[in-house]
C-alpha positions as CSV (number, residue, x, y, z in Angstrom):
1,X,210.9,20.3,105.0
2,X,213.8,18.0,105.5
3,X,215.7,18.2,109.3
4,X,218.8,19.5,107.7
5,X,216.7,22.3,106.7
6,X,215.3,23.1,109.7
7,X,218.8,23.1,111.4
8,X,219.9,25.5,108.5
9,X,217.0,27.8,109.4
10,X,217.7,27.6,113.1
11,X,221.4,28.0,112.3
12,X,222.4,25.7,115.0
13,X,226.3,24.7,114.9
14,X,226.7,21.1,113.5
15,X,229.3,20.5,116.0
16,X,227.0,20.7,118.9
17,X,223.5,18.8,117.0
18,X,223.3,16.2,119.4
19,X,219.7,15.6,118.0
20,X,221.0,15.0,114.1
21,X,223.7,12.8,115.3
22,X,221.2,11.2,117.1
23,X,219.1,11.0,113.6
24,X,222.4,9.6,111.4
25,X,222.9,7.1,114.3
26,X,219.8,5.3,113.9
27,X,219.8,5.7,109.6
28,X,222.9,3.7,110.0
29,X,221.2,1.3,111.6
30,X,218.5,1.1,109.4
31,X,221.1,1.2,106.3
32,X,219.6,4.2,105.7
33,X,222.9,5.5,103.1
34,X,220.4,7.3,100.9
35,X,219.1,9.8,103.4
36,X,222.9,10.5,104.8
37,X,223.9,11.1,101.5
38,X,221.3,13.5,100.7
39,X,221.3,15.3,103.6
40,X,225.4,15.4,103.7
41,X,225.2,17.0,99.9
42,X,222.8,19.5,101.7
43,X,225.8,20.7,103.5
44,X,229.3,22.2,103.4
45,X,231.4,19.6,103.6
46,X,233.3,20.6,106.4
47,X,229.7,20.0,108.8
48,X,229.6,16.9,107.2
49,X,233.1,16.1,108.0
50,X,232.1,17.7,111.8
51,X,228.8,15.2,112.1
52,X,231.1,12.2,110.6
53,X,233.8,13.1,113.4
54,X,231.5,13.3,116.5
55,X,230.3,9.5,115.9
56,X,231.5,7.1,117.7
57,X,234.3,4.8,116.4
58,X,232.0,1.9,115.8
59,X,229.7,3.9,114.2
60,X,231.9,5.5,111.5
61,X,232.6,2.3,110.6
62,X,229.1,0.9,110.4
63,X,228.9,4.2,108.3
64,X,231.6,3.2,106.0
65,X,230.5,-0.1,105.3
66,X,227.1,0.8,104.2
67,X,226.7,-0.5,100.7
68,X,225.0,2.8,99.3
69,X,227.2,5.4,101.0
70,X,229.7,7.1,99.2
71,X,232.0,9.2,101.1
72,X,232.1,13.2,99.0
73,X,236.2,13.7,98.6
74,X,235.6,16.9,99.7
75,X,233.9,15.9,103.0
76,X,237.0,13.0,103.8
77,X,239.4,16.0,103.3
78,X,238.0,18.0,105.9
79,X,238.3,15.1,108.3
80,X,240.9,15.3,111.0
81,X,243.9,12.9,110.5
82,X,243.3,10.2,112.6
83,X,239.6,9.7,111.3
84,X,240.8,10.0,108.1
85,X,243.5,7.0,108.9
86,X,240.6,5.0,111.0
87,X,238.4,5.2,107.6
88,X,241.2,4.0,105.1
89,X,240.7,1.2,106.8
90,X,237.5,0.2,106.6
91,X,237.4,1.6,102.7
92,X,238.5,-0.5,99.5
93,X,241.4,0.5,97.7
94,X,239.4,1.5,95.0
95,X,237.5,3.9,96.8
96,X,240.4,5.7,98.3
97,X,241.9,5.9,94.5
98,X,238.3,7.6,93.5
99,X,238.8,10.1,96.3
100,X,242.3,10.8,95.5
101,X,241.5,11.5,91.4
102,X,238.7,13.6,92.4
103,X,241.1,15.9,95.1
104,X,244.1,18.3,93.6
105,X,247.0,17.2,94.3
106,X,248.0,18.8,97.5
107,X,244.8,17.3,99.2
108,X,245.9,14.1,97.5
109,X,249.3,14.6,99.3
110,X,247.5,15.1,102.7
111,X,245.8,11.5,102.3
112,X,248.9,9.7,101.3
113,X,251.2,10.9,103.9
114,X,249.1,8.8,106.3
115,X,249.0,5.4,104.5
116,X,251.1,2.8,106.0
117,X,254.1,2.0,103.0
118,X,251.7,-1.1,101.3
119,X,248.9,0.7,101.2
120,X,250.7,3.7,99.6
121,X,251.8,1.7,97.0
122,X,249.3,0.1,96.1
123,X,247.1,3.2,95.5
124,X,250.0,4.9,94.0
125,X,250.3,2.0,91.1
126,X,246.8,2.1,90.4
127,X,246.7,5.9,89.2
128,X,247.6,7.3,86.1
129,X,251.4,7.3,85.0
130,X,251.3,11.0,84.7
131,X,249.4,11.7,88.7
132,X,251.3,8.5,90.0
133,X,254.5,10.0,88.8
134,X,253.6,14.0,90.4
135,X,252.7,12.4,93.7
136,X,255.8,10.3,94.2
137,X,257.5,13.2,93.7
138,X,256.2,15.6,96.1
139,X,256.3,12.5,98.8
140,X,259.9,12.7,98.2
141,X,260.1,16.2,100.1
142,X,260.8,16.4,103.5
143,X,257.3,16.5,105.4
144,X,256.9,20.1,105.8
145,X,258.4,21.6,102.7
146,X,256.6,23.8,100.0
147,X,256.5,20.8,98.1
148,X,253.8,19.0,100.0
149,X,251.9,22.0,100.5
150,X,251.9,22.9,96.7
151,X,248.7,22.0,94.5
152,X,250.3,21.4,90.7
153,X,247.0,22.5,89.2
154,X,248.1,26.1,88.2
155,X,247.4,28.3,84.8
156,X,250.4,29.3,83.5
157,X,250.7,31.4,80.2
158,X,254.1,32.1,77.9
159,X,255.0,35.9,78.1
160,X,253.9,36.3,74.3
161,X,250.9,35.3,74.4
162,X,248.4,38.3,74.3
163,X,245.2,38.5,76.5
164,X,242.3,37.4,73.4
165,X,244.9,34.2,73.2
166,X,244.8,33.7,76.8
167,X,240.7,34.3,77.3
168,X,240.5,31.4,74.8
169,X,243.0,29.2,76.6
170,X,241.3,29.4,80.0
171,X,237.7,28.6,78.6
172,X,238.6,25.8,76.5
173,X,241.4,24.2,78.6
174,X,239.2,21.6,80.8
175,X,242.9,21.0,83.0
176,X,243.5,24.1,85.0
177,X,242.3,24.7,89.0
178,X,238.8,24.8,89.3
179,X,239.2,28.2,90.9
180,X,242.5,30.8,91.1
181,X,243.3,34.3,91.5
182,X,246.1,34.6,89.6
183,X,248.0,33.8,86.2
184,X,252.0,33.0,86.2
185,X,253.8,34.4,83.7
186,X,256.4,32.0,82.2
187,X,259.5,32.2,79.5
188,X,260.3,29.8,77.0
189,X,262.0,27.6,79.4
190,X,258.7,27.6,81.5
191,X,260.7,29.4,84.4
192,X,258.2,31.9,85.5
193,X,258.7,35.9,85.0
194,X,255.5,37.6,86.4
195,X,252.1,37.3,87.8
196,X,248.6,38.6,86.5
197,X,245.7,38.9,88.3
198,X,242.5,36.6,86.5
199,X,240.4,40.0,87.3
200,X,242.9,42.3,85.0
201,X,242.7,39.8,82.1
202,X,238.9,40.5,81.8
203,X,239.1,44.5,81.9
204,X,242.4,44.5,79.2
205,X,241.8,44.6,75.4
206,X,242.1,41.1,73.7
207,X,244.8,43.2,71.3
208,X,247.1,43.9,74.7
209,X,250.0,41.7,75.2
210,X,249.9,39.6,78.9
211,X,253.9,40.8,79.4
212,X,252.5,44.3,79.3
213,X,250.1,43.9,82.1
214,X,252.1,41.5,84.0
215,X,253.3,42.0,87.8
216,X,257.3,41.4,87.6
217,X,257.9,37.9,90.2
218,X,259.6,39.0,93.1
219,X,259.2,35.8,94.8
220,X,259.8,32.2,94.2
221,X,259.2,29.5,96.7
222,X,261.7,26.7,96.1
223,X,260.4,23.2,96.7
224,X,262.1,22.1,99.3
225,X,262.0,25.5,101.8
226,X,260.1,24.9,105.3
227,X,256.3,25.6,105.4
228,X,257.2,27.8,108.4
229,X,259.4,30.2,106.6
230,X,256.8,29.9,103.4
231,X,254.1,31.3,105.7
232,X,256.9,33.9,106.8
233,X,256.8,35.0,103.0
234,X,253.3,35.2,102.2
235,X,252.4,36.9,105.6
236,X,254.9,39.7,105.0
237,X,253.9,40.0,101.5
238,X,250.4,39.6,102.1
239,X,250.2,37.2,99.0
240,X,247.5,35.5,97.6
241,X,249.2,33.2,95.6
242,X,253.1,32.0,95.0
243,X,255.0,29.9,92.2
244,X,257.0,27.2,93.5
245,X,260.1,26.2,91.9
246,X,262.0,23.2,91.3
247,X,266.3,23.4,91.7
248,X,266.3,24.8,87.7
249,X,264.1,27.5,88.6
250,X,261.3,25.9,86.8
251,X,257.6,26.1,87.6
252,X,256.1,23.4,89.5
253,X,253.4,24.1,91.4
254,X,251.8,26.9,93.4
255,X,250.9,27.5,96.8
256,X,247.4,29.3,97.8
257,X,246.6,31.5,101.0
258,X,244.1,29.3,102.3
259,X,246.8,26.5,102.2
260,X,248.9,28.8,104.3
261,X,246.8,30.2,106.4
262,X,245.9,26.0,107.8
263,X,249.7,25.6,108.1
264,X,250.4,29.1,110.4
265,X,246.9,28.0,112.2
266,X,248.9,24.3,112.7
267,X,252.3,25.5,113.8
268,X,250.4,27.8,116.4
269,X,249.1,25.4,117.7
270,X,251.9,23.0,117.7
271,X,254.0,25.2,119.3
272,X,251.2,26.1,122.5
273,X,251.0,22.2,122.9
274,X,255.2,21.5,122.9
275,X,254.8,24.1,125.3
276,X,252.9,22.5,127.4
277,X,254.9,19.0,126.8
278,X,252.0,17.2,124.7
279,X,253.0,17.5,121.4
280,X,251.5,16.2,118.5
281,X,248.2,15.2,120.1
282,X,244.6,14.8,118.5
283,X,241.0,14.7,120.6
284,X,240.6,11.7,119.3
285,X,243.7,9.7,120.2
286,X,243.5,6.9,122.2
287,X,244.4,6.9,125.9
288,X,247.1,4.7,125.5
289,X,248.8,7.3,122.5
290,X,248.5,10.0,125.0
291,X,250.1,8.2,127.5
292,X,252.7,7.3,125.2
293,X,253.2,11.0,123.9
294,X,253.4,12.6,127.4
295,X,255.5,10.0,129.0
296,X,258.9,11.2,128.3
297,X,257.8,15.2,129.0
298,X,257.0,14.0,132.3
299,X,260.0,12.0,133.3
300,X,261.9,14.6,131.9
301,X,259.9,16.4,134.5
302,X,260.7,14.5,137.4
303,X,264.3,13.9,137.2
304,X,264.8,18.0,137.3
305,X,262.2,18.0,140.5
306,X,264.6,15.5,141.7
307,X,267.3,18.1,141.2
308,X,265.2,20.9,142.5
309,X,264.7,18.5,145.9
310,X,268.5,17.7,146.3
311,X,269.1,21.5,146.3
312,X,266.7,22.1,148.7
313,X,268.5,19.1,151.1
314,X,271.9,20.8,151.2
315,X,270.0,23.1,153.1
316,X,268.6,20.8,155.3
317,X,270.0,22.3,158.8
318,X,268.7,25.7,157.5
319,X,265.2,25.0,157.7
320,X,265.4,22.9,160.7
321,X,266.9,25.9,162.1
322,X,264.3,27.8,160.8
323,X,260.8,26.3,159.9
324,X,259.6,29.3,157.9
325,X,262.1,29.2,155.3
326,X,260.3,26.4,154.5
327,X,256.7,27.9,154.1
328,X,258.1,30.3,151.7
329,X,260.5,28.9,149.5
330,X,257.7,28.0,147.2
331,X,256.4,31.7,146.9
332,X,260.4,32.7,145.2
333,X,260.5,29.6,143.1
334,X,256.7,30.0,141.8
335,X,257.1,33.7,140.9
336,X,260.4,33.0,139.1
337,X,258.9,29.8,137.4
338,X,255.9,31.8,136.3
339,X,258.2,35.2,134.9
340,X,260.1,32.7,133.3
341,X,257.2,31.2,131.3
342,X,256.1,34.9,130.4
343,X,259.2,35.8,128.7
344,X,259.8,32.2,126.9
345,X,256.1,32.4,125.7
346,X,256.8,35.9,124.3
347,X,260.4,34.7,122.8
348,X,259.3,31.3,121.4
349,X,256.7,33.3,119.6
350,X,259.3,36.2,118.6
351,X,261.3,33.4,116.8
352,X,258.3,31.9,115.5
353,X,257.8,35.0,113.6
354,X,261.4,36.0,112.8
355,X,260.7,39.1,114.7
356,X,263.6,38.4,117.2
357,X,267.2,38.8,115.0
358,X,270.9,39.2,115.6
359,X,270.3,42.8,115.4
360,X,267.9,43.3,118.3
361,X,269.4,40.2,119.8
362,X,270.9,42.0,122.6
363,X,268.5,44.7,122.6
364,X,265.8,42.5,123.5
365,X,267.9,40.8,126.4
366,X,268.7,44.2,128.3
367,X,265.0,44.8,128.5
368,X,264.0,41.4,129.9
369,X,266.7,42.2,132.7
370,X,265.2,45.4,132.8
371,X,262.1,44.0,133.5
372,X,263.3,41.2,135.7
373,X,264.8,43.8,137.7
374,X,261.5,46.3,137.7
375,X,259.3,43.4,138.4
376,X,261.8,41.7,141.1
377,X,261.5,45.1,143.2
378,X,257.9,45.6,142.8
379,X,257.5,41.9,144.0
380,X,260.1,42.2,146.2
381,X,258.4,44.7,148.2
382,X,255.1,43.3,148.3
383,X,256.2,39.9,149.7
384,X,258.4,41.8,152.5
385,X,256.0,43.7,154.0
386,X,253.6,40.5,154.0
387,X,256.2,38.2,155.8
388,X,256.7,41.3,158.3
389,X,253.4,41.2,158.9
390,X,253.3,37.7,159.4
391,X,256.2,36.6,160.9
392,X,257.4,39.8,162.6
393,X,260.9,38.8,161.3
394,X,262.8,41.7,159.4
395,X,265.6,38.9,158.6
396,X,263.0,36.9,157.0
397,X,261.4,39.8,154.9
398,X,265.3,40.8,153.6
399,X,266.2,37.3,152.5
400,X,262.7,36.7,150.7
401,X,262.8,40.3,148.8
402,X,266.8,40.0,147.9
403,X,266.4,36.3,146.8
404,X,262.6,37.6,144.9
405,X,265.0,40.0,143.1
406,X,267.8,38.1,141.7
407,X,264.9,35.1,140.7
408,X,263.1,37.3,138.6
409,X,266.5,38.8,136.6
410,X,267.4,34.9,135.9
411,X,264.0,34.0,135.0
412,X,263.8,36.8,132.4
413,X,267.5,36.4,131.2
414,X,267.2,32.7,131.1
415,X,263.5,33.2,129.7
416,X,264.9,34.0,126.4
417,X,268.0,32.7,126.3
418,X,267.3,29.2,126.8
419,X,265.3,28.9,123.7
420,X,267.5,31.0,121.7
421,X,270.5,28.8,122.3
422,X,268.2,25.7,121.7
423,X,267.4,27.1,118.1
424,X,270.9,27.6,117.6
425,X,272.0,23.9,118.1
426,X,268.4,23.2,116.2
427,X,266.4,22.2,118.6
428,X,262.3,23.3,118.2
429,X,262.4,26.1,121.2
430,X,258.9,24.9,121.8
431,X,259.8,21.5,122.5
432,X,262.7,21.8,125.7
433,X,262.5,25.3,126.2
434,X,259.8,25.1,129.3
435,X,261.3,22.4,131.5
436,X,264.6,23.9,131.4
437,X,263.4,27.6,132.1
438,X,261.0,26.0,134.8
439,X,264.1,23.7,136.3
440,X,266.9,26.7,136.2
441,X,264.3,28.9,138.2
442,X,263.1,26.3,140.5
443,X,266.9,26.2,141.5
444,X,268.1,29.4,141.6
445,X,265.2,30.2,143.7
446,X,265.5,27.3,146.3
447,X,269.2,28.4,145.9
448,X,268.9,32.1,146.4
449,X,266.6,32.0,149.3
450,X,267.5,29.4,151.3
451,X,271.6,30.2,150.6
452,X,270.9,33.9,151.7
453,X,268.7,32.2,155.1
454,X,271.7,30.2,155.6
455,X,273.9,33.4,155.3
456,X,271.6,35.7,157.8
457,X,271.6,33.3,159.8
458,X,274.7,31.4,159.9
459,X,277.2,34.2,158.5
């Protein structure tokens, strides 16, 4: 019994095999390629992809360079995109066209998109007119349009055609997807009219024509329409399929669920790492990338705790005054910071899903202040009678609670209207939305408290 059939029996996760990885490390040093590529065609190609991704850098390429080992197309598409980049480099140009002919297209899309310009080229001109032409096309798309999601492997079949035609056509046509759910329906200027399921084709009589059994197309996806508002469409719709059409309204390509269900899994995680101010950022990126990528966020970062510190300094002769203000200034500012982050999370997701609309617009903002409010007198309270208790100061508990108030309210208002102005002058909410939120309560709460101390005990 092979190891990778012990490890199947034991169903031990791939990702965490220390002792296999261990086993592929030393076949690679023994140019072992015949056993790795056994044992990889032993599994799915996304634990291959995981054992590929947990060797080291110098080890992938040792990999690579094995004379005997072939990389499986489906095994390099799994790959995340940075190993896939670090192995186009080590592979020959004629191995990354064999891997590209042997993906549809969309996957062949995913590869191309990270080739340097020379590279992309080069592989381009040495596929067929007919591929070399499709793929330059898509890559003309913006980045995350339906067009780069879109596979143009589809079945299409004219409206006249009855069902006994169409049986034939699938069985003998050796061109169509490997796999698909669903047949588009198409007129004579190939501009698609309905949708059948493959599964309806088989229980109708051969006699039956496919426009009489034929779903009317409600929905088109035009090339160039954001991947975000695509998922949008196939997530209200609960689709399993969609046409995509060019600017004549003619059928190009199609877009699967499992293609969307990668990008929605993508953008949600996008959007939880702008939130936190690291972007684009991959496990396997270099130290000096990272640093690069989280440079700016923090600067950005600094200069508004440099803003937060000057407010704090006009109320210098305050605190002197009155050391405690200064023990609890952070208590307002945190709270506010941290309701403020509640409400932007909830509202960055709320536009994310196109659940948050003119029409509930304001809606939506009078029950944040109402919240702000309810939660600022909750909070309020709890703080006061903690300072009383500490500092036996009723002044002190009256500033803390009044200032704890009016924080909260701005950090809920300003919680969802920051990022809804940002999207408005199209900015990604995700991107800015925090640091201003974070800065504006910061502020406001140094500003409240510390100008209500200055009142109480100056006015």
């Amino acid at each position: 019994m092979t190891l990778v059939k012990k490890i199947k029996d034991k169903n031990v996760n791939f990702e965490f095999n220390k002792e296999y990885i261990k086993v592929v490390k030393e076949k690679i040093i023994n140019n072992d390629a015949i056993f790795i590529n056994n044992s990889f065609k032993e599994m799915h190609p996304a634990d291959a992809a995981d054992i590929i991704e947990h060797l080291t850098e110098n080890d992938r390429e040792n990999l690579i360079k094995l004379s005997s080992f072939k990389i499986d197309p489906e095994v390099f598409i799994e790959l995340n995109e940075s190993i896939q980049s670090e192995i186009v480099k080590y592979l020959p140009i004629n191995s990354i066209t064999d891997i590209i002919k042997n993906l549809e297209s969309d996957d062949a899309i995913k590869i191309l998109e990270n080739l340097d310009e020379q590279n992309k080229e080069t592989l381009l001109n040495s596929l067929p007119p007919k591929d070399r032409f499709a793929l330059k096309e898509s890559l003309s798309y913006p980045e995350d349009s339906a067009a780069r999601l879109m596979q143009r492997e589809f079945t299409a079949i004219p409206n006249n055609w009855s069902v006994g035609q169409t049986i034939d056509y699938l069985r003998e046509n050796k061109d169509l997807p490997d796999e698909f759910l669903e047949i588009f329906i198409v007129d004579s200027e190939f501009k698609p009219i309905g949708t059948v399921p493959a599964s309806k084709v088989l229980r109708t009589s051969r006699e039956s024509k496919m426009q009489s059994i034929m779903l009317e197309t409600q929905l088109s996806i035009p090339v160039d329409m954001d991947q975000e508002e695509v998922g949008h469409i196939f997530e209200n719709y609960n689709l399993n399929s969609a046409c995509v059409v060019d600017k004549s309204n003619k059928l190009v390509g199609m877009i699967t669920s499992d293609d969307m269900l990668t990008v929605l899994k993508e953008e949600a995680e996008e959007d939880t790492l702008r939130l936190a101010g690291v972007g684009d950022e991959e496990i396997t990126d270099g130290v000096f990338t990272k640093t690069k990528r989280r440079f700016n966020w923090l600067l950005l970062n600094l200069l508004t705790a440099f803003l937060a510190t000057w407010v704090i300094s006009i109320f210098g002769a305050t605190i002197e005054q009155m050391v405690a203000l200064a023990f609890l200034m952070p208590i307002v500012a945190s709270m506010g910071g941290n309701a403020g982050m509640q409400t932007l999370a909830v509202t960055v997701r709320a536009i994310a899903t196109n659940d948050l609309s003119e029409n509930n617009f304001v809606k939506t903002v009078t029950k944040e202040f109402a919240i702000g409010v309810l939660n600022g007198i909750i909070f309020a309270i709890i703080s006061a009678l903690i300072v009383q208790l500490w500092f036996k100061d009723i002044y002190l508990s009256l500033i803390i609670s009044i200032s704890m108030v009016l924080n909260m309210i701005v950090a809920g208002l300003f919680g969802i209207l920051v990022p809804v102005s940002l999207k408005r002058f199209n900015v990604d909410p995700a991107i800015a939305s925090s640091v201003f939120v974070t800065t504006i309560t910061d502020v406001i709460g140094f500003l409240s408290f510390l100008g209500i101390g200055a009142y109480f005990f100056y006015g």
